[in-house]
C-alpha positions as CSV (number, residue, x, y, z in Angstrom):
1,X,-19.7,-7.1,-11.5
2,X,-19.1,-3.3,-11.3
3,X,-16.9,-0.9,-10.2
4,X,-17.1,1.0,-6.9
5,X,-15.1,3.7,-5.5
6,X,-13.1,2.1,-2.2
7,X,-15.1,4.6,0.2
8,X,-18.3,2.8,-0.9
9,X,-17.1,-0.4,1.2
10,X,-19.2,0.5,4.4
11,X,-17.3,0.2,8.1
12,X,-14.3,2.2,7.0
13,X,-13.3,5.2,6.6
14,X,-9.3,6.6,4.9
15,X,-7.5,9.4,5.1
16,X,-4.3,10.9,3.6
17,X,-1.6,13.5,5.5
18,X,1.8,15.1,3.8
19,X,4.1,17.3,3.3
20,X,4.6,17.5,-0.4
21,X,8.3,19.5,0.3
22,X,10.0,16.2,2.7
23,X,8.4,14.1,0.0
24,X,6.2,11.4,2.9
25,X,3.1,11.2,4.2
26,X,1.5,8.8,5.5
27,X,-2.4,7.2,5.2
28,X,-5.1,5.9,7.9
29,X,-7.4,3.1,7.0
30,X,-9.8,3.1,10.4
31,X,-12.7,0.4,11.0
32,X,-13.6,2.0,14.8
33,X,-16.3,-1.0,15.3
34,X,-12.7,-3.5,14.5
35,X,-12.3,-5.8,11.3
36,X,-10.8,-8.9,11.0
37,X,-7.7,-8.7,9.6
38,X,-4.6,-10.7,8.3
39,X,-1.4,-9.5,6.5
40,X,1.6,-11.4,4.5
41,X,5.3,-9.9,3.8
42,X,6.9,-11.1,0.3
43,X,9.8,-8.5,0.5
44,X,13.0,-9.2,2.1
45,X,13.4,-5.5,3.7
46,X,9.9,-5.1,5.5
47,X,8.9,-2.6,7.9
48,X,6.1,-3.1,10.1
49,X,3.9,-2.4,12.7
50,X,2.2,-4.9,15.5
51,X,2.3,-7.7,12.5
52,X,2.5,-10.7,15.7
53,X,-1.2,-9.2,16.0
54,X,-2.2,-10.9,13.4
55,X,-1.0,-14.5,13.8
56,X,-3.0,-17.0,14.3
57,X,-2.3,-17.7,17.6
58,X,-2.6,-14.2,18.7
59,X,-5.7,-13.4,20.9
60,X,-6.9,-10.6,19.2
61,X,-9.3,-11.1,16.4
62,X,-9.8,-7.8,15.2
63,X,-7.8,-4.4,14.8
64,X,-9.3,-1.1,14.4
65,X,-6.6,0.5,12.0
66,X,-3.9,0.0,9.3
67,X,-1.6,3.2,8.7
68,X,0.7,2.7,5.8
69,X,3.5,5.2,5.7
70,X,6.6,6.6,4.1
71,X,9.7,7.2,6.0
72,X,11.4,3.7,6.1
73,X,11.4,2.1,9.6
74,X,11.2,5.7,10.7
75,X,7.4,6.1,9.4
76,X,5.7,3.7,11.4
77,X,5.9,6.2,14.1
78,X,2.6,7.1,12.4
79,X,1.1,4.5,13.6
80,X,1.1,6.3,17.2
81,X,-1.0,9.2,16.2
82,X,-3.4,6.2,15.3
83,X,-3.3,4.9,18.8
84,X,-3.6,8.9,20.2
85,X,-7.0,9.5,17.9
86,X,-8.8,6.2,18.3
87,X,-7.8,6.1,22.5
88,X,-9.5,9.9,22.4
89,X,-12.6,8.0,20.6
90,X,-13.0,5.4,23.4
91,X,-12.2,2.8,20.4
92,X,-10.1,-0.2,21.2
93,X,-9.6,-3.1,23.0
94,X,-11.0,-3.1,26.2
95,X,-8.7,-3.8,28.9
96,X,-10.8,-2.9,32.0
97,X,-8.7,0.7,33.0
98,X,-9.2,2.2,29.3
99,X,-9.0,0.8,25.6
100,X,-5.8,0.1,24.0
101,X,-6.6,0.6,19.9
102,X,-4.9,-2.1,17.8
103,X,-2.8,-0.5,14.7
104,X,-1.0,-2.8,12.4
105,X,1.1,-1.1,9.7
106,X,3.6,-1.1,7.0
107,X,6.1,1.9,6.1
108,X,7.9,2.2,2.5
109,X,11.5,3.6,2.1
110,X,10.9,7.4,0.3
111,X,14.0,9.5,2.4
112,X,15.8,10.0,-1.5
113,X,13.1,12.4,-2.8
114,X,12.6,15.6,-0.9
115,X,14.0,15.8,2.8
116,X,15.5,13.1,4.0
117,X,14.9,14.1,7.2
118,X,11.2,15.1,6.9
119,X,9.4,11.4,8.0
120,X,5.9,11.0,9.0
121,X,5.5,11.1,12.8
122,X,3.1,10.9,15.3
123,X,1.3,14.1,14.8
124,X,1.0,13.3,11.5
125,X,-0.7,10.5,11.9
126,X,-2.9,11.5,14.0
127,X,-3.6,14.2,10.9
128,X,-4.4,11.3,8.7
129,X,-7.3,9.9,11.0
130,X,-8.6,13.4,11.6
131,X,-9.1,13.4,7.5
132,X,-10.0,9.6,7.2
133,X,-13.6,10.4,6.2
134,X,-16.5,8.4,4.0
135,X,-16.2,11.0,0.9
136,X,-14.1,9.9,-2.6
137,X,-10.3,9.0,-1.7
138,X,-7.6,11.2,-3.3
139,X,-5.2,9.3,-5.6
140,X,-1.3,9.9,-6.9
141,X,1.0,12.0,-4.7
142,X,-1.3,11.9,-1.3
143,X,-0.1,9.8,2.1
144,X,1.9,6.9,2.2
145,X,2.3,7.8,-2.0
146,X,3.5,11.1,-1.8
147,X,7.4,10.0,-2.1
148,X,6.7,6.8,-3.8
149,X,8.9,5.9,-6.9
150,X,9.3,3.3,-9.3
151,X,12.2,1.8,-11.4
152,X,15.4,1.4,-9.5
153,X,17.3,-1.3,-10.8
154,X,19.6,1.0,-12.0
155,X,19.6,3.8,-9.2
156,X,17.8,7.1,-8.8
157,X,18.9,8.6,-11.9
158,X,16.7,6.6,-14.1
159,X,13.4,6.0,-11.9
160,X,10.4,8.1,-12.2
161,X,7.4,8.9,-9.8
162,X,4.8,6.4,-8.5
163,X,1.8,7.2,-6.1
164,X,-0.9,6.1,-4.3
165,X,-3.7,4.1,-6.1
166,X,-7.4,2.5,-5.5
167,X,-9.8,0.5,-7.2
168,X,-13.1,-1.4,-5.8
169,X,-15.2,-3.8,-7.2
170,X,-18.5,-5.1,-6.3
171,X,-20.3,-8.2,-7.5
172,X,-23.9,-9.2,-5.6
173,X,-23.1,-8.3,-1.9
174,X,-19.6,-8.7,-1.9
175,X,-17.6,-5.4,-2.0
176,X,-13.9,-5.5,-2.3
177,X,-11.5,-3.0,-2.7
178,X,-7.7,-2.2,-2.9
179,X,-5.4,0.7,-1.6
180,X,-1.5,0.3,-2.1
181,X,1.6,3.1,-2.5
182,X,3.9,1.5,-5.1
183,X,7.4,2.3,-4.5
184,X,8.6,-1.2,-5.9
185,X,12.1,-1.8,-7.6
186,X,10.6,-2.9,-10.4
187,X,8.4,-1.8,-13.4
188,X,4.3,-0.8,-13.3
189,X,2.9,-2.9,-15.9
190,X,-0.7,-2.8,-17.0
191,X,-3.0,-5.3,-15.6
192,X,-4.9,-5.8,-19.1
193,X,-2.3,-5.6,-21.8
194,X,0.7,-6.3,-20.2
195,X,2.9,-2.9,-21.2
196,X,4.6,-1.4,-19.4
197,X,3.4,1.9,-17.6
198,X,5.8,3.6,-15.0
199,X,9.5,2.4,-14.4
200,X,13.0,2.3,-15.4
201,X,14.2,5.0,-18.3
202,X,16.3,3.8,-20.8
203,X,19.5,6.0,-21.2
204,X,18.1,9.1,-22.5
205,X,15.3,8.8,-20.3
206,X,12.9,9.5,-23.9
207,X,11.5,6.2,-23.4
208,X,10.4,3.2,-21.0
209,X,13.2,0.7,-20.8
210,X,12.5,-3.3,-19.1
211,X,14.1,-4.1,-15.5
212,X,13.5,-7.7,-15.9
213,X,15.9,-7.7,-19.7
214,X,18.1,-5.5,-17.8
215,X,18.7,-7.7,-14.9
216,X,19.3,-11.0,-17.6
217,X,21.8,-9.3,-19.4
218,X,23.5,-8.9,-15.6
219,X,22.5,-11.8,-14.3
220,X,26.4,-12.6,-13.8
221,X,27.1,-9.3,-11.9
222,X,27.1,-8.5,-8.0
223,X,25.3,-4.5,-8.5
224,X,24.5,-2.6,-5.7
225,X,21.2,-2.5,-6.1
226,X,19.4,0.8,-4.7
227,X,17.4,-0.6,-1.6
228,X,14.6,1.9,-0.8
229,X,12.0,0.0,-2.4
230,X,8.5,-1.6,-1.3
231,X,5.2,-1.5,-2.0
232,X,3.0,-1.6,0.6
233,X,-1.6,-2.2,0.4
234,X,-4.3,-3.1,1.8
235,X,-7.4,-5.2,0.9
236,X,-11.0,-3.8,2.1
237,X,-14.0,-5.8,1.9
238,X,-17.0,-6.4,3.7
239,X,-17.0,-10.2,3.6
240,X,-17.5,-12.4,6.7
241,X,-13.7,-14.1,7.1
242,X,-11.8,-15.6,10.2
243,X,-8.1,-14.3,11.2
244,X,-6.7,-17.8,9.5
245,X,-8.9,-16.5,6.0
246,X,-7.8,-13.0,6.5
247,X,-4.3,-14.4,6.3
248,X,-4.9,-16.4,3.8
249,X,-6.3,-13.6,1.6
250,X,-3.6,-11.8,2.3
251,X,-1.4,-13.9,0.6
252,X,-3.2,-14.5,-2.8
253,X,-3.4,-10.9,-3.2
254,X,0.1,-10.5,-3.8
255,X,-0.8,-12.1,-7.0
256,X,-2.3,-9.1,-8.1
257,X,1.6,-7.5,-7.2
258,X,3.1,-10.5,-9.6
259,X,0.4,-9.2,-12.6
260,X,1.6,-5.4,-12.0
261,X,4.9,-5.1,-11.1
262,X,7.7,-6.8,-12.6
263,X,10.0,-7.6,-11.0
264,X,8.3,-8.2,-7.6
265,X,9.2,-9.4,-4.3
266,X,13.0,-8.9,-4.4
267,X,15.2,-9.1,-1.6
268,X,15.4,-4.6,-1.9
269,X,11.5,-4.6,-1.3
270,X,9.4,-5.0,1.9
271,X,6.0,-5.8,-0.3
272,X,3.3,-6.6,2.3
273,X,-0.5,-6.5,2.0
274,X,-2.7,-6.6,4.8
275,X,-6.5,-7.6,4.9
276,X,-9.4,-6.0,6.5
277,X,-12.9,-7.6,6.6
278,X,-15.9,-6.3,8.3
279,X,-17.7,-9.6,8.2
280,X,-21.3,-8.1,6.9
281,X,-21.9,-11.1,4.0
282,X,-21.2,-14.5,3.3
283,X,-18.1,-14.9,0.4
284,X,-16.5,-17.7,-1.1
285,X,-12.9,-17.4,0.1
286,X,-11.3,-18.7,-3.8
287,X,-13.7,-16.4,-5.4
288,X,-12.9,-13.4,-3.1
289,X,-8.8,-14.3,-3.6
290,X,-9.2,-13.8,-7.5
291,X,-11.4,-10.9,-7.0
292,X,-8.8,-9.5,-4.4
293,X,-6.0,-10.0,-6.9
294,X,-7.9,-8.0,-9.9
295,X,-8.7,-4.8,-7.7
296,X,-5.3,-4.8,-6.4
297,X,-3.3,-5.0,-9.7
298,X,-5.6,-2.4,-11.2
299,X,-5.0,-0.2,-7.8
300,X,-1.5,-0.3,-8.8
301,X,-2.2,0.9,-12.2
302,X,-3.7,3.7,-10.8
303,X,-1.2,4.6,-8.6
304,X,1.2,4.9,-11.6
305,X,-1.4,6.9,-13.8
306,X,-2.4,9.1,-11.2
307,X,0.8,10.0,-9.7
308,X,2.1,13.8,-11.0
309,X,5.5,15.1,-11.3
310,X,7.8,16.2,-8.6
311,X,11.2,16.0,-7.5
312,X,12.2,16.0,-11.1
313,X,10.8,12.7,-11.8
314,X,8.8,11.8,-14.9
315,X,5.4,10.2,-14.2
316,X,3.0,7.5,-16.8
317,X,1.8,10.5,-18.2
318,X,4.8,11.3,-20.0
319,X,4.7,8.4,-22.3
320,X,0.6,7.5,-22.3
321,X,-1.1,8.8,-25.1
């Protein structure tokens, strides 16, 4: 096994757009020759994009592009400027007149950091695929994590900055990599030693407090918990996998949410992971699963780590040595 950078997984290509003062942006993860892809939605407060695409019993097979956003439900206007750049490309689905480009995607709730009326759009979108590229893929406070935050249990007050994050991994053939914007509810924790990284502040905000023994000691209270949460990813490999394994894949990666972020899949978060395959080499589907969950937790790490101060918020590096 070794580690990768995502942008070595051959057949895609990402890109970030954003405007760092509205605090959104939104990311393009193109395959133009179409991967097979799946998704699966643990939140309670999703927003998505063309998600009956990838049901089973949906005709299509492949998609050419996942666009994660900020901007709440207002984001996955992104998702158009998609359609505009790939249509302009002469990629999609063939339908005899012209080809209509199939773009799934997921959009996280950021409109309480910078302008709440700055959201990504379709013009922006279409920036993102105009930088989705083949060269090393920026990290922290780029596209769908510009406005990301973490630690909300408690409201705004006490939550501190998240990002965008990657992490790859390669063993024999098989490539696998993970790209996720963590704007959970909950706490970052560390994939390997279990502490915490990014989250809730205690009082003073001089130190990292715990969500999950916050939320015990009010287990008896109705609180208004602060809903613009969820954490939204994709998995990229180059692995030969049908829609129904796609799916599937989808699902045991949000096991790699469960390892690092805590608490996960609340009914304030959307949390949805989509897969793409490009189908280049035989993989064992269990083996990929476990493989998927490891690159994803550790993207999230990164997100956390890499993310930089803004809109007053503290990031990791505030309290990692």
């Amino acid at each position: 096994m070794k580690e990768i950078q995502i942008n070595e997984i051959k057949g895609f290509k990402i890109g970030h757009a954003q405007n760092h003062d509205g605090g959104t942006g939104c990311t393009a993860i193109i395959c133009e020759a179409g991967a097979f892809a799946g998704a699966d939605v643990r939140g309670s407060g999703p927003a998505s994009r063309e998600s009956e695409l990838l049901k089973p019993l949906s005709i299509a097979q492949q998609i050419h592009c996942v666009m994660l956003s900020g901007g709440s439900a207002y984001g996955l206007a992104a998702g158009d400027g998609a359609m505009q750049f790939l249509e302009e490309k002469g990629v999609g689905f063939d339908v005899g007149v012209g080809v209509v480009p199939l773009v799934c995607g997921a959009s996280l709730f950021d409109l309480v950091v910078g302008d709440p009326t700055c959201r990504p759009d379709k013009k922006m979108g279409y920036k993102a695929c105009e930088a989705a590229g083949t060269k090393q893929v920026a990290q922290g406070n780029v596209g769908a994590g510009t406005g990301a935050t973490v630690g909300k249990f408690l409201g705004m007050d006490r939550m501190m900055k998240s990002g965008l994050g990657t992490f790859a991994l390669e063993i024999d053939t098989v490539q696998c990599g993970a790209i996720v914007a963590v704007n959970a509810l909950g706490d970052v924790i560390d994939y390997d030693t279990g502490r915490p990284i990014a989250g809730i502040l205690t009082e003073d905000k001089t130190a990292l407090a715990s969500t999950r023994e916050i939320m015990y000691k009010e287990i008896a209270r109705q609180r208004d918990v602060f809903s613009g949460n969820t954490t939204i990813g994709c998995i990229l490999t180059n692995a030969k996998l049908t829609k129904n394994q796609a799916n599937k894949l989808a699902a045991v990666a949000h096991n790699g949410f469960a390892k690092a972020i805590s608490p996960v899949h609340t009914s304030v978060d959307g949390d949805t992971i989509f897969v793409l395959a490009t189908g280049e080499v035989d993989a064992n589907l269990d083996a990929l699963g476990v493989l998927s969950t490891e690159v994803m937790a550790r993207a999230i790490n990164e997100a956390a780590r890499s993310a930089q101060p803004a809109y007053g918020l503290k990031t990791a590096a505030d309290f990692l040595g």
